[in-house]
C-alpha positions in Angstrom: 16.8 -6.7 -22.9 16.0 -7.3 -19.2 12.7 -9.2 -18.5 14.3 -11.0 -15.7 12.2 -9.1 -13.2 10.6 -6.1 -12.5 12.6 -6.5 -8.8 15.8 -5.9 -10.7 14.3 -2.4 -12.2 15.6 1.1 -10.3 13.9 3.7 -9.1 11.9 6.4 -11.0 13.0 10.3 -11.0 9.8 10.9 -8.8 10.6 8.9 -5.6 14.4 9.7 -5.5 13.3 13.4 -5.7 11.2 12.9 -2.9 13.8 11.0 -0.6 16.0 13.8 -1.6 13.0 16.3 -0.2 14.1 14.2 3.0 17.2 13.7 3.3 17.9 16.9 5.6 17.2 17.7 8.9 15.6 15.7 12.0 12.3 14.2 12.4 11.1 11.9 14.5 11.4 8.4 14.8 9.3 5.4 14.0 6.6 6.7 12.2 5.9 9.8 14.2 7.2 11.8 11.7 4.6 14.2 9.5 5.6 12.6 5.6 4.4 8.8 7.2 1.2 11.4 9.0 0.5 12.7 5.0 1.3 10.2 3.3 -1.0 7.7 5.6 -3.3 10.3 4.3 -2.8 9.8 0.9 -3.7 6.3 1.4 -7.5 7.1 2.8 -7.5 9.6 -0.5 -6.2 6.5 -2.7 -8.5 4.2 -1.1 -11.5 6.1 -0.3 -12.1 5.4 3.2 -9.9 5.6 6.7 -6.9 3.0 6.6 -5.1 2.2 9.0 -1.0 2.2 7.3 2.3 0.0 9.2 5.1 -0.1 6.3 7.1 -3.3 6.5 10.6 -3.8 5.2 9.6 -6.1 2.6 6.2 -8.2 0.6 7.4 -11.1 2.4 7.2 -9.6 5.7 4.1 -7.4 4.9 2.6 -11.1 3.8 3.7 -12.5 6.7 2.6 -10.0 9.3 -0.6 -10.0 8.0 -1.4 -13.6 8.5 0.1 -13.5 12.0 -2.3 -10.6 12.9 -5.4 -12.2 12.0 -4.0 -15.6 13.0 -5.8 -17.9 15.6 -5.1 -21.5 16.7 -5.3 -24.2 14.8 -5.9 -22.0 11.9 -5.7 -22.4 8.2 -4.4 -20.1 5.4 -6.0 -20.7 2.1 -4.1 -19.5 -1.3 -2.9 -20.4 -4.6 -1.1 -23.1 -5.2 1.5 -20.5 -7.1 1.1 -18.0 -4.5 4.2 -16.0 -3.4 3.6 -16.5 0.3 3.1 -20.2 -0.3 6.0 -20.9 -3.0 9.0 -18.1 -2.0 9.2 -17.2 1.3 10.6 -20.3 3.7 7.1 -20.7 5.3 7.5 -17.1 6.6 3.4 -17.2 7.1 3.5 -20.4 9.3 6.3 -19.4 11.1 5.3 -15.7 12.0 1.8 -17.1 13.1 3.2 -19.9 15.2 2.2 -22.6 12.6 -1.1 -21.9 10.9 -0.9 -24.0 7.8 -0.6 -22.7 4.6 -3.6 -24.6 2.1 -2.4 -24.2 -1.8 -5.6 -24.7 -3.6 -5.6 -25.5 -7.6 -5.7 -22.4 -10.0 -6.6 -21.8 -13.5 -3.8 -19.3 -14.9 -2.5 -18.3 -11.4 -6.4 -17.6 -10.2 -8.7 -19.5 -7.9 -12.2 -20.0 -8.9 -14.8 -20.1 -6.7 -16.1 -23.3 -7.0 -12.4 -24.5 -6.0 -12.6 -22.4 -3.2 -15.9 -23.7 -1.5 -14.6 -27.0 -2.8 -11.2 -26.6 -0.4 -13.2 -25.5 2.2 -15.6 -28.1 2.1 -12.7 -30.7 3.3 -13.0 -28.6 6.6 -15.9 -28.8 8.7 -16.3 -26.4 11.9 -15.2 -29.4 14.5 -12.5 -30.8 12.0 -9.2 -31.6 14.0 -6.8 -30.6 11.1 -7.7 -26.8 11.1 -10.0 -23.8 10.8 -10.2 -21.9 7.9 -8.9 -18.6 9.1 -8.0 -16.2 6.5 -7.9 -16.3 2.5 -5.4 -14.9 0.6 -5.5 -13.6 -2.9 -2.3 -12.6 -5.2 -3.5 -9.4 -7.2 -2.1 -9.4 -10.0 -1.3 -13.1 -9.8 2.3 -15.0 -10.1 1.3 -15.6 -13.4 0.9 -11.9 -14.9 -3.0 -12.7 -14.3 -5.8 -10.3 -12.5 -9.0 -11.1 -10.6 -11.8 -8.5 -12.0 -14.3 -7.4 -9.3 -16.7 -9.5 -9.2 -14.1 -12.7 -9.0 -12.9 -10.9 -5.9 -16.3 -10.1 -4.5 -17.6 -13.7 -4.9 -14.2 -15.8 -3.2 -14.7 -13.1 -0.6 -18.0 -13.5 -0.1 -17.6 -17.6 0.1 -14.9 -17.0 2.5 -16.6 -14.7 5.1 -19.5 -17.0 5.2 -17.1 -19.7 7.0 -16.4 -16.6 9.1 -12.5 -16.3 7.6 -10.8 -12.4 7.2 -9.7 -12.1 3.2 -6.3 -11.1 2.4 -4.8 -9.6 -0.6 -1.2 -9.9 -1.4 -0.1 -6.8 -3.7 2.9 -6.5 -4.7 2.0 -5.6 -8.0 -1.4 -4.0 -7.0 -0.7 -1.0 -9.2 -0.6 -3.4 -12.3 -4.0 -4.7 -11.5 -5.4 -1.6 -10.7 -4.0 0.0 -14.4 -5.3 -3.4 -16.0 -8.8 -3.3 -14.4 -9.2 0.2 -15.0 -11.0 0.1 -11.9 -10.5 1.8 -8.6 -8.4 0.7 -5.4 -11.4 0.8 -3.7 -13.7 -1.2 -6.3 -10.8 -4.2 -5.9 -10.6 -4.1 -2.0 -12.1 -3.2 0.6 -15.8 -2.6 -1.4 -15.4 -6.3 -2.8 -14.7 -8.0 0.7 -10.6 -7.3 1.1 -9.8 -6.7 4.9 -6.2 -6.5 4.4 -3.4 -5.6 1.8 0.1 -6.0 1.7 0.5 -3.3 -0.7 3.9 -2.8 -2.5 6.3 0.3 -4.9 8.8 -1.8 -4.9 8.5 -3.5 -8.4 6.7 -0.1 -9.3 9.2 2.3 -9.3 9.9 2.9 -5.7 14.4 1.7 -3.9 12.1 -0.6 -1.3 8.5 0.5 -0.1 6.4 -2.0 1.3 3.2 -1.3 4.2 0.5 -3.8 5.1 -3.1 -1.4 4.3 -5.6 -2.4 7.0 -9.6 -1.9 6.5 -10.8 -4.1 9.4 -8.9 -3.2 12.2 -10.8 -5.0 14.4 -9.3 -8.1 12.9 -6.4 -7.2 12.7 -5.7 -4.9 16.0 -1.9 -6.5 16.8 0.2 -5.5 13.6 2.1 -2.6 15.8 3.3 -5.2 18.5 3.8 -8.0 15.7 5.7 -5.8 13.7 8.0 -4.2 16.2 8.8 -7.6 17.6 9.7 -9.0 14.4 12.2 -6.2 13.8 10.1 -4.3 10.8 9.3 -0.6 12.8 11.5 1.7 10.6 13.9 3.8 12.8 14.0 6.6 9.8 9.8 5.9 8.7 10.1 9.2 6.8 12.5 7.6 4.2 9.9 5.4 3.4 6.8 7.3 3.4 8.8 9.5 1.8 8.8 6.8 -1.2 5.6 6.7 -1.2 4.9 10.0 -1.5 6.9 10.5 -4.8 5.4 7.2 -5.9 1.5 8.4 -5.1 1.8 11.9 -6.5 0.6 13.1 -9.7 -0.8 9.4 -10.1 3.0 8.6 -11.1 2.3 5.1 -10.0 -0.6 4.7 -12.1 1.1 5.7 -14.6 4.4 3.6 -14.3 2.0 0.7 -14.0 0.2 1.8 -17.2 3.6 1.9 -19.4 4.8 -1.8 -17.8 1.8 -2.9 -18.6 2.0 -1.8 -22.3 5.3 -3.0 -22.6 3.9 -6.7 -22.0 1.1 -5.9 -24.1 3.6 -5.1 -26.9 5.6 -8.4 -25.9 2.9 -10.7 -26.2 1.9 -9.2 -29.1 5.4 -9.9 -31.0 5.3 -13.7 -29.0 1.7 -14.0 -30.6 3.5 -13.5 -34.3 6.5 -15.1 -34.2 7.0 -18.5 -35.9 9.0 -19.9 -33.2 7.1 -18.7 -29.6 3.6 -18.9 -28.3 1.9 -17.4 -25.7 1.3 -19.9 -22.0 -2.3 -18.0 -21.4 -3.0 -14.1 -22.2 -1.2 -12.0 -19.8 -3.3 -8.7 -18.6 -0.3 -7.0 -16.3 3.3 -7.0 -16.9 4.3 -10.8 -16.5 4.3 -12.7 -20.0 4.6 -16.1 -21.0 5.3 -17.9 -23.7 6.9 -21.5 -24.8 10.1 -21.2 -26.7 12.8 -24.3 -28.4 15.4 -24.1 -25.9 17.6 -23.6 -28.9 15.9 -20.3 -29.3 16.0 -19.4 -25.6 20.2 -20.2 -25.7 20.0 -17.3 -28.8 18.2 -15.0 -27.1 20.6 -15.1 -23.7 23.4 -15.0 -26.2 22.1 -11.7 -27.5 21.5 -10.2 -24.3 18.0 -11.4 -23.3 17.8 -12.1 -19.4 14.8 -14.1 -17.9 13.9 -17.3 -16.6 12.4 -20.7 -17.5 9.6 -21.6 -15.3 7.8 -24.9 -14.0 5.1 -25.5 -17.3 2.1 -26.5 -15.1 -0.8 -27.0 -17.3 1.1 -25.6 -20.3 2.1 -28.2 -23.3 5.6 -27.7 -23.9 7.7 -30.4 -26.1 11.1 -32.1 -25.1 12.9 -29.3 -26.3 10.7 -26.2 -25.4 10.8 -24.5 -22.4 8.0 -22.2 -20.8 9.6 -18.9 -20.1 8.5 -16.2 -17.9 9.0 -12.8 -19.3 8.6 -9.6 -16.9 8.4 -5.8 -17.9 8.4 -2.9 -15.5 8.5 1.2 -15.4 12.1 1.2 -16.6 11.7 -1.1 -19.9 12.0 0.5 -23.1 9.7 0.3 -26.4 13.1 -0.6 -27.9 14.4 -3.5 -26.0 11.1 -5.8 -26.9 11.1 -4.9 -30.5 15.0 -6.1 -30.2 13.6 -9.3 -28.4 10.9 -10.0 -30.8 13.3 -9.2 -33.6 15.7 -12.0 -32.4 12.3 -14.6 -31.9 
């Protein structure tokens, strides 16, 4: 019963096939190879226009990169307050762009509103000595197992441009929006205002596949130099293009999305039940969670369960309850959440 994280899931059949496809032979190095030419290809296909494709060697860095590449003095980087790049990764963004500040702004469920947004931005006038606003940032799907539908992207992206800012989505679990939404890649990026995406297969069934997805490359035209001096250009690309390629085909990461999905569906569902857990808000990808007595949480790690309590912002929890967040992935099975809910 593993919902520690969908980070600690394998790798599906599909992309270890395709790195096997690989694994013989020479090609060239550092992206000249012709599996990073196709399967840059496959992204235009997947996205429906001409992308411009730099894999990274991890979210972080993709996140990171990102922001440096559209980064200008002075500048300011608006995001959630539980944003990844803002919460987990050591100020990565202010560092790699030579300290642009990071702005958390308040968010209902792991989203920001827009109202919030032109609120934040309000504090900032064009002549303001503490910072520009420079580029937004959006998590899709959130930290909190949450999704922006299109027209919430469309209008934070249009607020943002009109201060003149680039629009950024982190998505490391894009696939899980995308199979959520029911929408296209397209319909959720660049067609609602997204310039950039750090787009990740690593929680989605790929070993570690990670590229920043670029549809204004006129804002961002320094990612190559960025990237190679921060030690990110894959010597052996093809390895991970070849990820990606056993991830994109036959929709196979659609579909792993779809079935980690379902399994939190199917999870929330039993929380939703049970006498003894409650749901923290409605989850619509494949992070769940839910308020438990800690002396049902010590039960559940004693039969096997593995996750982890999380900070109960805006959730009511009791002296003894804990807010628990519960993630399911590509690898988890219809069995191990009936066992979980049949221990709740």
């Amino acid at each position: 019963m593993n919902f520690a994280s969908d980070n600690w899931s394998g790798a599906t059949d599909a992309v270890m096939a395709a790195m096997a496809r690989h694994k013989d032979g020479f090609a060239p190095a550092y992206g000249g190879d012709e599996a990073t030419a196709a399967v840059t290809r496959t992204f235009c296909e997947v996205f429906e226009t001409g992308v411009a494709v730099y894999f990274a060697g991890s979210g972080t860095a993709a996140n990171a990169l990102s922001m440096a590449a559209g980064a200008r003095p002075g500048g300011l980087i608006f995001c959630s307050a539980n944003a990844h790049l803002y919460h987990d990764e050591m100020g990565a963004s202010e560092f790699f762009t030579g300290g642009m500040k990071l702005i958390p702004l308040p968010a209902q469920n792991g989203l920001i509103g827009p109202e919030t947004l032109a609120d934040g931005l309000a504090r900032f006038s064009d002549d303001n000595r503490t910072g520009v606003p420079t580029i937004l940032s959006l998590t899709q799907a959130s930290e909190l197992g949450t999704v922006y539908g299109v027209e919430q992207i469309r209008a934070l992206s249009g607020i943002a441009r009109a201060r003149g800012m680039a629009v950024h989505m982190d998505g490391a679990r894009f696939a899980n929006a995308v199979a959520a939404l029911g929408a296209t890649p397209a319909e959720i990026t660049w067609k609602a205002g997204i310039d950039i995406v750090s787009f990740g297969g690593t929680k989605n069934g790929c070993w570690t596949a990670d590229a920043i997805v670029v549809f204004a490359p006129e804002r961002f035209g320094d990612i190559g130099a960025l990237r190679q001096r921060a030690g990110h250009t894959m010597s052996k690309a093809r390895f991970v293009a070849a990820q990606f390629e056993g991830y994109f085909e036959d929709g196979n990461w659609i579909t792993t999305a779809r079935h980690a999905n379902a399994m939190a569906r199917r999870l929330a569902a039993g929380i939703r039940s049970s006498a003894t857990a409650r749901l923290g808000w409605e989850p619509q990808a494949n992070e769940v969670f839910a308020v438990l007595p800690k002396t049902v949480i010590s039960a559940l790690r004693a039969a096997g369960a593995m996750f982890h309590e999380w900070p109960a912002e805006g959730v009511e929890a009791g002296p003894e309850e804990d807010l628990v967040r519960l993630v399911t992935s590509f690898a988890t099975r219809a069995d191990e959440v009936e066992r979980f809910v049949g221990h709740l």
